[in-house]
C-alpha positions as CSV (number, residue, x, y, z in Angstrom):
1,X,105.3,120.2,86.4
2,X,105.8,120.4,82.8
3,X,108.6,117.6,82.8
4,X,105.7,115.8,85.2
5,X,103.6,115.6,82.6
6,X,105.9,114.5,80.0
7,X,107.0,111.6,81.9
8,X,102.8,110.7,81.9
9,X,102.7,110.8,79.0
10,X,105.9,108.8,77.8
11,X,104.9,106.5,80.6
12,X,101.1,105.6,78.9
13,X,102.5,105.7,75.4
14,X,105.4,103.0,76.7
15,X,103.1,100.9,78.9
16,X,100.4,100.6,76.7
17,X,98.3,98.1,79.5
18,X,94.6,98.7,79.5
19,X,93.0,98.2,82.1
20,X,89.2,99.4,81.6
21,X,87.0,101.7,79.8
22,X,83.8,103.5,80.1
23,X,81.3,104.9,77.5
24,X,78.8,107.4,77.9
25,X,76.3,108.7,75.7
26,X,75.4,112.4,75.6
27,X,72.0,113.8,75.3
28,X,73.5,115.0,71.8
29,X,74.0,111.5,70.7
30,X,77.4,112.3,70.8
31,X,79.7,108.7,72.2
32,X,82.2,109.8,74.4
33,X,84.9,107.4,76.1
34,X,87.9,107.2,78.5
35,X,89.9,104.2,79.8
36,X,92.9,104.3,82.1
37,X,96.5,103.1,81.3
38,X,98.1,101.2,84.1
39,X,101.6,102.9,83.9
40,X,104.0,100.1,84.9
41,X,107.1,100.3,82.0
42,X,106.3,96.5,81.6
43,X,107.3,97.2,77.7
44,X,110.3,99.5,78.8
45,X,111.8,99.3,81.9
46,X,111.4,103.2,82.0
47,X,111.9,104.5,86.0
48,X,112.1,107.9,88.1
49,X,114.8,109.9,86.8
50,X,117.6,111.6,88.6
51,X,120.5,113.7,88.1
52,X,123.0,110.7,87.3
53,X,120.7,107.9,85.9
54,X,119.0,109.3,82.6
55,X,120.3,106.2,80.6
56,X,119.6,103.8,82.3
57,X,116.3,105.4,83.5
58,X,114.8,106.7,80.4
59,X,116.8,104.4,77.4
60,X,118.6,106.5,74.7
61,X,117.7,107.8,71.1
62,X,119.9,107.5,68.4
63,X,117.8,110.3,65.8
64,X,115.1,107.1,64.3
65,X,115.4,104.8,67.3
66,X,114.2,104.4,70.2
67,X,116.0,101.6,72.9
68,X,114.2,101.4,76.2
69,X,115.9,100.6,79.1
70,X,114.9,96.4,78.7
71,X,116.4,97.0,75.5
72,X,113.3,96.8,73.0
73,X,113.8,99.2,70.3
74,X,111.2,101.2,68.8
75,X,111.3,102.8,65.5
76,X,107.2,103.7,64.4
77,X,104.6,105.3,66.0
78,X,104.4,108.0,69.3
79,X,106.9,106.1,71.3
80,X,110.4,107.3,69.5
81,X,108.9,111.1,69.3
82,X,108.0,111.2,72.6
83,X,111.4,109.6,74.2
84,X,113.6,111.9,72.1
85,X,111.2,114.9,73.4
86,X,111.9,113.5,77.3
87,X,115.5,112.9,76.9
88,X,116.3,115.9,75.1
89,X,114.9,117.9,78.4
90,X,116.4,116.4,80.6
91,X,119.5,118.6,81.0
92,X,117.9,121.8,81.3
93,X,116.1,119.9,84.1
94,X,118.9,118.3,85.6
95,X,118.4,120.5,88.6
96,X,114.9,119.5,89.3
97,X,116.5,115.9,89.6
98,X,118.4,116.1,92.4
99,X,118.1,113.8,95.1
100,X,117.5,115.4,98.2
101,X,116.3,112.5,100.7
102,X,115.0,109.0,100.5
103,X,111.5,107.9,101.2
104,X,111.2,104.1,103.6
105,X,107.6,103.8,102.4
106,X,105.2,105.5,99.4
107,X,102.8,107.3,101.1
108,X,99.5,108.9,99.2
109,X,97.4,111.4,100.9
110,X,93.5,110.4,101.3
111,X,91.0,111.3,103.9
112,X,90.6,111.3,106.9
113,X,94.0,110.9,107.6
114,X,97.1,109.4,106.2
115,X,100.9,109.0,106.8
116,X,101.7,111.7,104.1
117,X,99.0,113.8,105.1
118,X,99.7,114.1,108.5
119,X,103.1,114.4,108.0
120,X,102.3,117.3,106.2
121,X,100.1,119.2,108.8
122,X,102.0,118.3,111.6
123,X,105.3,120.3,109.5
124,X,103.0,123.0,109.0
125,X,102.2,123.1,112.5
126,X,105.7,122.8,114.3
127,X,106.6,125.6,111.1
128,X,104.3,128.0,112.4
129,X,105.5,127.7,116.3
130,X,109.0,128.4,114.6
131,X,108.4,131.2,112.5
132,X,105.8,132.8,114.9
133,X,107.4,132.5,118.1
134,X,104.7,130.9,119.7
135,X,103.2,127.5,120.4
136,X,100.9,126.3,117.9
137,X,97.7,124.6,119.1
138,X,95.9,123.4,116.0
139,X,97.2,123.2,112.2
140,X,94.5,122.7,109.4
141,X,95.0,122.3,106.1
142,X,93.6,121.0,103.3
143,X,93.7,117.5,101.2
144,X,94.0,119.4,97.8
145,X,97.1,120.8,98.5
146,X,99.0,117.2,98.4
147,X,99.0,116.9,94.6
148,X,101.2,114.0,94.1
149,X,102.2,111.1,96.3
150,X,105.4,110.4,98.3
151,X,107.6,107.9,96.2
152,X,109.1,105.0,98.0
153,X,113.1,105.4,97.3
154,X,115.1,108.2,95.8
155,X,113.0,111.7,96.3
156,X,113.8,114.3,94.4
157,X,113.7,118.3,94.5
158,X,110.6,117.7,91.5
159,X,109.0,115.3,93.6
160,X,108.3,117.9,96.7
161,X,107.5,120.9,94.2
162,X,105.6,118.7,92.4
163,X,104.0,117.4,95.7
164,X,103.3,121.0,96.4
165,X,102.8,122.8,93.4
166,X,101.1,126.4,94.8
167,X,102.3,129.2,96.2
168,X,100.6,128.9,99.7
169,X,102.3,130.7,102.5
170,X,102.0,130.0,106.2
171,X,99.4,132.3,108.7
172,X,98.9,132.1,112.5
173,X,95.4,133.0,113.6
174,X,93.5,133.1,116.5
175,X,90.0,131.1,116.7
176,X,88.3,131.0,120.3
177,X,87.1,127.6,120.7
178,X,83.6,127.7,120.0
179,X,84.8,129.0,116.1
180,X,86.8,125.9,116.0
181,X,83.8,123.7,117.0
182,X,81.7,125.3,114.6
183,X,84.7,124.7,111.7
184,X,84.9,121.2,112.7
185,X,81.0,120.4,112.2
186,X,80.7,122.1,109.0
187,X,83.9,119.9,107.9
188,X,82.5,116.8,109.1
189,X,78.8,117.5,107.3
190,X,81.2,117.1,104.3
191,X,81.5,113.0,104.8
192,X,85.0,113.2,105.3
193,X,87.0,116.3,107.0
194,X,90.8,118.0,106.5
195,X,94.2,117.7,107.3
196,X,94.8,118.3,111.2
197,X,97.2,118.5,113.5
198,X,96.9,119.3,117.8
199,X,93.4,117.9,117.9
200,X,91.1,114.8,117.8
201,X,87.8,114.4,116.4
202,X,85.7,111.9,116.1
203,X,82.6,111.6,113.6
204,X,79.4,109.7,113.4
205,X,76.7,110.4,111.2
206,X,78.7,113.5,109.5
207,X,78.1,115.0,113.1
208,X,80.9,115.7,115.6
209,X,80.5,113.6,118.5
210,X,83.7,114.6,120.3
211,X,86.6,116.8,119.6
212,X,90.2,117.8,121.8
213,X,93.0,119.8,121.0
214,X,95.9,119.1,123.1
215,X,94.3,116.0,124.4
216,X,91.6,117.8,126.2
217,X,88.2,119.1,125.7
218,X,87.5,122.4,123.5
219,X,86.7,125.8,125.3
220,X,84.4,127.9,124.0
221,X,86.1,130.8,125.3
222,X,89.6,130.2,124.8
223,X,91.7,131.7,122.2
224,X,93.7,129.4,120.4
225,X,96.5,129.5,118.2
226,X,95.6,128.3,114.9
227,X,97.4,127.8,111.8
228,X,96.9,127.5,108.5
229,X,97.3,128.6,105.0
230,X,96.2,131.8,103.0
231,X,94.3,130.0,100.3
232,X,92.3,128.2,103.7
233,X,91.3,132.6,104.8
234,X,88.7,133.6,102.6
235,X,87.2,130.4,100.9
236,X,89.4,127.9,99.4
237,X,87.9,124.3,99.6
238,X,84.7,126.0,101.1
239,X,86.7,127.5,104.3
240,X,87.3,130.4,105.6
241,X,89.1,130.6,108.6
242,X,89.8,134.3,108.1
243,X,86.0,135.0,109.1
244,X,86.7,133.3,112.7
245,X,90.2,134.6,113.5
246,X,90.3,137.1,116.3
247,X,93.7,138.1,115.0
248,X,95.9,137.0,111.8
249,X,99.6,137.3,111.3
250,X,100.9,136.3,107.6
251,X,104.3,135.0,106.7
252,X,106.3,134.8,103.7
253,X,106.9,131.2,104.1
254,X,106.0,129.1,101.6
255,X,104.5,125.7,102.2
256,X,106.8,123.7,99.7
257,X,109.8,125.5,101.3
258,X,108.8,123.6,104.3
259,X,108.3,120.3,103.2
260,X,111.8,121.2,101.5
261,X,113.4,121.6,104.5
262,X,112.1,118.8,106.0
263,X,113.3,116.7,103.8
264,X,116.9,117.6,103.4
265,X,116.9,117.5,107.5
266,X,115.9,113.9,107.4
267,X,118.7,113.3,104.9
268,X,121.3,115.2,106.5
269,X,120.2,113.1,109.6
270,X,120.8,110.0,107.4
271,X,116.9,108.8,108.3
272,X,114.1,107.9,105.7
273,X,111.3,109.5,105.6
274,X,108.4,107.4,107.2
275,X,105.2,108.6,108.8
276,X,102.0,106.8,110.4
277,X,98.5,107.2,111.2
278,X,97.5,108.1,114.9
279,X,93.6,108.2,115.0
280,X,93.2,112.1,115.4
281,X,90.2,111.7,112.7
282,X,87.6,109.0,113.7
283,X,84.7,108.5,111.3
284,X,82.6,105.9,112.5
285,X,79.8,104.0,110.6
């Protein structure tokens, strides 16, 4: 995360593109503004980084100068500082930089659904039949835990840890069904809902108009199996799915190790990662 930033940084400082700014005055008087930096290396040529590529990725320092990868050279200001700072890193962080699988498409996670995000849930689904030993009906997860998107290309081991950044493990519950319909109209009153896998819903109004799991209706008396992760038990994001579980069984599986795994299976496969959207969240106007 740390190198994640730097490369932010480096990135702003070497793109130096504008591309608005807003001003807003506070009740003390004081002026306070902010603009954002559209982070392109149109100055630079400055890309990803990976194990074998620093050079040509980042440029190269010589101790006073700085020569991006388009070859403009840079000798005042932030620029040279905060190259020599990235490149110097770089090989204690070599191992962060290894490519471990290669993305067809870049995919960002947004509600109520996405390619990344579903890809996501649906993992954490089909990871919990696995460890658990039993058939998962429903996965649910939340938006927040998909901190960075998927880049088209090269992915590397930084990308995924950066992707998933918290220690989240993997729980099975079970919610009878009338806990679950409850759950899914307190997520829809929110305007747009959560990551889910086994189940359909569809939204009008922020009310629940219909909602499967398993491509059939929800029973109110059924038990289900239902899983999620610990920061989703007691409150994180405003749910708490450990007040509805009849019963809860914790792993020591850790979300990112799943995504991990994933990812080096797709490679050792020789397929790209690539995802779509399916409908399973409807919100209609």
């Amino acid at each position: 995360m740390k190198l994640r930033k730097v490369l932010l940084c480096c990135a702003v400082l070497l793109a130096c593109c504008g591309v608005g700014r807003a001003v807003y005055i506070a009740e003390s008087g004081v002026k306070i503004s902010w603009g954002r930096t559209l982070m392109d290396g149109h100055r630079t040529g400055v890309q990803s980084v990976t194990v074998d590529n620093q050079a040509e990725a980042l440029g190269v320092f010589d101790g006073e100068t700085y020569v991006s990868p388009s070859g403009n050279r840079f000798t005042e200001g932030a620029t040279p500082a905060v190259a020599a700072a990235l490149i110097e890193v770089q090989p204690k962080m070599a191992r962060l930089k290894e490519v471990i699988g290669y993305s067809a498409v870049e995919m960002e996670a947004y509600p109520p659904e996405s390619p990344l995000s579903n890809l996501f849930v649906d993992e954490l689904r089909a990871a919990g039949s696995r460890i658990f030993g039993r058939e998962a009906d429903l996965a649910l997860a939340n938006f927040g835990g998909i901190r960075t998107s998927m880049p088209e290309g090269p992915v590397v081991l930084d990308d995924i840890l950066s992707m998933f950044p918290f220690r989240n493990v993997v729980v099975m519950t079970t919610v009878r069904g009338r806990s679950i319909k409850t759950l899914f109209d307190q997520l829809a009153e929110t305007g747009s809902f959560q990551c889910i896998s086994g189940a359909r819903v569809v939204i009008k109004d922020r009310k629940v108009v219909s909602a499967e799991i398993g491509g059939e209706p929800i029973e109110d008396d059924r038990l289900y199996n239902f899983v999620t992760i610990d920061f989703l038990l007691t409150g994180g994001d405003r749910i708490a799915i450990g007040a509805i579980a009849e019963s809860l069984e914790m792993s020591d599986v850790l979300l990112k190790d799943i995504m991990l795994d994933y990812v080096r299976r797709l490679n050792a496969e020789g397929k790209k990662i690539e995802y779509q959207t399916d409908g399973r969240v409807v919100i209609e106007n």
